[in-house]
N, C-alpha and C positions, 0 to 999 in steps of 0.2 A: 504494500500500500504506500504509495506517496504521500507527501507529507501536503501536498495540496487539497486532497482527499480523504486524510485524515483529520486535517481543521476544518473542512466542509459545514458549514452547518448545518445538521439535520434539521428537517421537519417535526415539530413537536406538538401533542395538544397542550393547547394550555392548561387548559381544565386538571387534564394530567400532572402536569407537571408543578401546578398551585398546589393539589392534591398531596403528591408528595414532600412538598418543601415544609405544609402544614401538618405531616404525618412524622417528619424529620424534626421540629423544633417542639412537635407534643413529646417526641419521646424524649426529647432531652431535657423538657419540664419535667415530666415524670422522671427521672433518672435523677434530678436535681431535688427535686422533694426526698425523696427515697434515701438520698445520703446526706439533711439536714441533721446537724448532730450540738452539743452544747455549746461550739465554736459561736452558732448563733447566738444562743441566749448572751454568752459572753460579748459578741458582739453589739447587739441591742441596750445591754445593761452599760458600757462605755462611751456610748453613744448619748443614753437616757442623762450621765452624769456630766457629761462635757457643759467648762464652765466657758466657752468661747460660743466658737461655732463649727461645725463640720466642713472638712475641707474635703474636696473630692476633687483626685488627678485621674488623668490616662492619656493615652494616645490614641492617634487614630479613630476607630473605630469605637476603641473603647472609652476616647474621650469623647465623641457624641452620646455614649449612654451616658457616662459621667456628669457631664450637664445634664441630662435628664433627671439622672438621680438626684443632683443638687435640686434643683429644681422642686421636684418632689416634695423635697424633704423641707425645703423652705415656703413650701405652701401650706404644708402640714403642721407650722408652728414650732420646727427647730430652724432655727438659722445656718445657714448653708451656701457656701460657694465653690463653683468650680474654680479652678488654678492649673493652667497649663503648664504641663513639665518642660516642655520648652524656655517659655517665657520665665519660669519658675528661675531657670537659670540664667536667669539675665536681669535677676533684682526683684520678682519676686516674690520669693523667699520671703522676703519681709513682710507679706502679705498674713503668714503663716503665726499663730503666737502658741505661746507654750499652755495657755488654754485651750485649744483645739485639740480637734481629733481629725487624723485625715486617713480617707479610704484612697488607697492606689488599686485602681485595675488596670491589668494587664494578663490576658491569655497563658502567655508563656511564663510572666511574671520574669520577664530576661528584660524588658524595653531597657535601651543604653535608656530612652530622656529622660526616666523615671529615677537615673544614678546619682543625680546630685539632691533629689529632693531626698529620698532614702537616706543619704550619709547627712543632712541636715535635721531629720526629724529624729534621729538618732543620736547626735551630737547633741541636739536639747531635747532629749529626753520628751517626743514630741506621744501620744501613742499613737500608733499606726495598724489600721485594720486591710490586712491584705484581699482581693479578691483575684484570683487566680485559679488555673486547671494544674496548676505545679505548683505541690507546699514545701517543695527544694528547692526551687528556685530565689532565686535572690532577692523575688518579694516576697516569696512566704517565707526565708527564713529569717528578712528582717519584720515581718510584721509580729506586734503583738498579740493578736487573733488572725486565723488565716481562715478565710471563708471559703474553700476548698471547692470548684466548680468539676462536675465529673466530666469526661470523655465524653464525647458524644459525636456524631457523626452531621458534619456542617449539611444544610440545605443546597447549598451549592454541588452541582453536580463532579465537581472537579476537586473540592474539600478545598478549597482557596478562598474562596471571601466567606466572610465571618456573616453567618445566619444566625446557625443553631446557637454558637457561643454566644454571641451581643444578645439574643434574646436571653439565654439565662441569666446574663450578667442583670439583664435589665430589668428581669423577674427579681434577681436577687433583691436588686434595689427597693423594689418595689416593699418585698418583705418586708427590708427594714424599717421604712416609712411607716409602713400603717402596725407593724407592732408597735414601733416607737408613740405615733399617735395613741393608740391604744394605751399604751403605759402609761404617758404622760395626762391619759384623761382626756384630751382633746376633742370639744363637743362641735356639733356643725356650727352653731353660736359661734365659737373660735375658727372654723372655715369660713366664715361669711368676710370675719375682718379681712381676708387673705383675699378674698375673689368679689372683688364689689361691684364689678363688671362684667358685660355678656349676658350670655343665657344661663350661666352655673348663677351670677349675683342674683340676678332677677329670682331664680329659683330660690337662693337662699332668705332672698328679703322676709322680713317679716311684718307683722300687721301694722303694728307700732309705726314701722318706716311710711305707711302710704293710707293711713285709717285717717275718716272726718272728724275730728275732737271738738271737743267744747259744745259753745252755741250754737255750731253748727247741724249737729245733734237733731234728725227730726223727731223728736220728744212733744208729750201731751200731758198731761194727766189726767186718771181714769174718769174722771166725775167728770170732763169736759163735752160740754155739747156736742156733737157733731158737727154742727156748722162751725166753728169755730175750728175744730180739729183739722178741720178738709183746708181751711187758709193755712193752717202752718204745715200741712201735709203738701200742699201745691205749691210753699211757698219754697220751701226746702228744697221740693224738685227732686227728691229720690222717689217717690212712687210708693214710699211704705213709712208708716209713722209708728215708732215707738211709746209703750204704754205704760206709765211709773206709777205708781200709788203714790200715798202719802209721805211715806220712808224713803222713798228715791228707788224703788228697788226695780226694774223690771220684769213688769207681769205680763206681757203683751206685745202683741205687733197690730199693726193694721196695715194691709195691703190691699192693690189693685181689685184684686182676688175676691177680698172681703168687701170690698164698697161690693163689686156688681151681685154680690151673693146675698145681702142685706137691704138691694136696692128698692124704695116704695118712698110712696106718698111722706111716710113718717122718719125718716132714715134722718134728718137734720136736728129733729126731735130728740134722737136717743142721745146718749153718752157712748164713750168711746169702751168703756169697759164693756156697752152691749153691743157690741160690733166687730174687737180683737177677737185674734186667735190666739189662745191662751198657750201659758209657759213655751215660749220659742225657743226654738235652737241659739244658742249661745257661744262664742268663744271667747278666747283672754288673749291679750296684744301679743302675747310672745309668739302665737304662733304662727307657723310660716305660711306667708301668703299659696304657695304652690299646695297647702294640707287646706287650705280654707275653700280655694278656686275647687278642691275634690270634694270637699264635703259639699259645698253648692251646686253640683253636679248630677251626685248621691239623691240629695234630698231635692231636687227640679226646684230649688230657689234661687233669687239675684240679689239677694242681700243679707247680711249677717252683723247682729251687734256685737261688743266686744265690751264684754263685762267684767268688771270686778268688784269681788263679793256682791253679786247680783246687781251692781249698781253698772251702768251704762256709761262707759267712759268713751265709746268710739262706737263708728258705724263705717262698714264696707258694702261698696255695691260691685256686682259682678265687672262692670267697666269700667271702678278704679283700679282691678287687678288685672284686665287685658290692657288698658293703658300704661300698667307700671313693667309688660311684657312679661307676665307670668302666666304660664299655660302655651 
């Protein structure tokens, strides 16, 4: 065979061949779960006490996960930066403090660029969490935890560009994050602060951020006539009046719903207590616009007050929460 004819490039299906690359990188997730051992925990737990911030090197391929991982990790409420072993050598280093914890990855755990950051976190006593497929290698034997990545067989049909591996690594990472969040408590309240933008903030907002407060309030009191209810019901402009007693507490709603079900000759006559639909559905400011937009959904209503200790501190209607892009 010539060597013309041997680079040929065949015909491939794709379908196939996506097929396999996704059947090559499962089993190297699986092969990487399967030999998770205390190295982790140990890892997690230096990480959880790090009084800096988490420094994360690689090269190449592995320094695209590397920022990711950084990344990660600093959206998740540890602080985290990447730091290229290149540049590392070229000043900085002094980026680096003896409060830090840095992860180096590297495949072979051989990178020369990775040589001067190694003999510097070591010189100051820096700890350093290795991730690598080689715990003899020159980063696992300077790391203080070696997070040990197994063998596995690349997605790439020639075993030349890094598939299988960059995903474990990036799996790895991932682990570490969300145990880390996990340990450290970290509530979605504390991912809101981190993402207050897009479609993740929108999701995260909560009622408090986009609820009608105060006077705004379409509020009545139950003894109120009717006709009197129906001007601050129109005046308000949501479509549905809320019903308080005496206490302030709310007993009540009045909606669209309700005027045409009550509608007659006498309906201006009544009070608004005979004409509510008694104990409504209720929420409290914390919670999240995207759990409120479900419950309105659930229950075929367009509006929801927002109470505490039964008292009526806020009011949302269906298209302040499509306006603030939740849903």
């Amino acid at each position: 065979m010539t060597l013309e004819e041997n680079t040929k490039i065949k015909p491939i299906d794709p379908l196939d061949s996506a097929a396999r690359t996704l059947d090559a990188e499962i089993a190297g997730l699986e092969k990487l779960k399967s030999t998770l051992s205390k190295d982790f925990e140990k890892a997690v737990e230096m990480l959880a006490g790090v009084g800096g911030r988490i420094i994360v090197s690689g090269m190449g391929k592995s320094g695209h996960i590397g920022r990711k991982i950084a990344a990660t990790l600093a959206s998740t409420g540890t602080p985290a930066q990447f730091v290229h072993p290149g540049e590392a050598s070229h000043g900085d280093l002094g980026m680096i403090t003896a409060q830090d914890v840095v992860i180096g990855l590297s495949w072979s755990g051989e990178t020369p660029e990775l040589g001067n950051l190694l003999s510097y976190v070591k010189r100051f006593k820096i700890p350093l969490i290795g991730m690598t497929s080689n715990v003899d290698s020159a980063l696992g034997v300077a790391a203080d935890v070696c997070l040990t990545l197994p063998k596995a067989e690349e997605a790439c049909p020639y075993g030349l560009a890094p598939t299988t591996s960059t995903t474990m690594q990036l799996a790895m990472g991932d682990a570490l994050a969300v145990a880390l969040l996990q340990r450290r408590g970290f509530t979605n309240m504390d991912f809101k602060s981190f993402h207050p933008g897009g479609k993740l903030g929108s999701g995260l907002m909560i009622l408090n951020d986009i609820m009608v407060k105060s006077d705004m309030l379409p509020l009545c009191e139950d003894s109120m006539q009717m006709s009197e209810a129906l001007m601050i019901m129109t005046g308000k402009g949501f479509g549905c009046l809320g019903v308080i007693n005496l206490e302030g507490d709310l007993i009540g709603v009045i909606t669209d719903g309700d005027l045409r079900r009550h509608m007659g000759t006498d309906l201006l006559d009544k009070t608004a207590a005979d004409i509510m639909t008694k104990d409504p559905k209720t929420v409290v400011d914390t919670m999240l616009a995207a759990e409120a937009l479900a419950m309105m959904n659930d229950n075929k209503i367009q509006s929801l007050f927002i109470c505490e200790e039964s008292k009526p501190i806020g009011f949302i209607h269906l298209h302040d929460l499509l306006r603030a892009g939740v849903g």
